[in-house]
C-alpha positions, 0 to 999 in steps of 0.5 A: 782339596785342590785350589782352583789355580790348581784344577786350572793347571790339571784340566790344561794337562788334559784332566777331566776329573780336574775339569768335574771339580771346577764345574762341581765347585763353581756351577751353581754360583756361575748359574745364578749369576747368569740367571740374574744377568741373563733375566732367563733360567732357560739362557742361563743354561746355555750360557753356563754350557758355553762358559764351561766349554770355553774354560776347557779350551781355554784351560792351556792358555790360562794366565796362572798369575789370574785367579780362577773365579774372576776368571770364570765370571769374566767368561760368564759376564761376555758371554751374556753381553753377547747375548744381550746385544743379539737380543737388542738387534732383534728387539729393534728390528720387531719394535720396527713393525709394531704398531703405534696403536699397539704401544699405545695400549701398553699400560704405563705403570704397575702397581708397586706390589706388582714390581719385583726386584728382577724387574728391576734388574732386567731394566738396568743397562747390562753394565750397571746389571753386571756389576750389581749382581757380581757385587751384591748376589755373588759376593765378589770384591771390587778387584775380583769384579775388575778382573772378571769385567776387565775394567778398574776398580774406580769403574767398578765402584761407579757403576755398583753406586750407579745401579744403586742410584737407578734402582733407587729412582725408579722406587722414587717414581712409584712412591708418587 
């Protein structure tokens, strides 16, 4: 079986067999990983899409002292940055014409058995949301999660025990 640095080093020479195998080793993770991130299976699809198309062109200058995973994750996490920031520019822009009344319906809290850990998830800011996801869903370890998120290993552990502490004052809140 072919590494991934390998398959990288193929799909660059033109390889589409190459190409397959990265996608059929690598796709499922990717997607989960999006999925979780993204907060939507539907976005999760476009966004695996559109990481593998920036892999195949990004294949000729690949850095071959990287390795592949983080690389991929890296792609994946920017990629849904990307679609977080265009949905907080339209959320801000609908939030401008809602009205107060509307808001103040909303109820202010669910009952705990209603509040799953993706909901959870979603309202952790995208950072925090990355690294917990890449740490505890995807299994990467802290130098493959700084690669992937281009950040050093000390940030990575602070905000993985910063998600953690959020996640735990939000349990706190409900327990009250």
């Amino acid at each position: 079986m072919e590494s991934d640095e390998e398959l990288m080093a193929a799909i660059a020479r033109g390889d589409e067999r190459a190409l397959t195998a990265l996608i059929d080793r690598h796709a499922a993770r990717l997607h989960g990983f999006l999925a979780r991130v993204a907060g939507d299976r539907d976005d999760a699809d476009d966004l695996l899409q559109e990481t593998w198309i920036r892999v195949a062109r990004g294949a000729r200058t690949f850095d071959a002292a990287r390795r592949v995973r983080p690389w991929l994750y890296g792609i994946a996490a920017n990629l849904a940055r990307d679609l977080h920031r265009r949905r907080a520019v339209r959320s801000r822009a609908s939030q401008d014409g809602r009205s107060a009344a509307a808001t103040a319906r909303a109820p202010a809290f669910r009952p705990l058995d209603r509040i799953d850990i993706r909901a959870r998830l979603a309202r952790l800011p995208d950072r925090l949301r990355e690294a917990l996801v890449l740490r505890f869903y995807e299994g990467l370890d802290e130098a493959e999660m700084a690669e992937a998120l281009g950040i050093p290993k000390g940030t990575v552990k602070s905000r993985v025990h910063g998600a953690i502490r959020e996640l735990r004052r939000g349990w706190d809140a409900h327990e009250l």
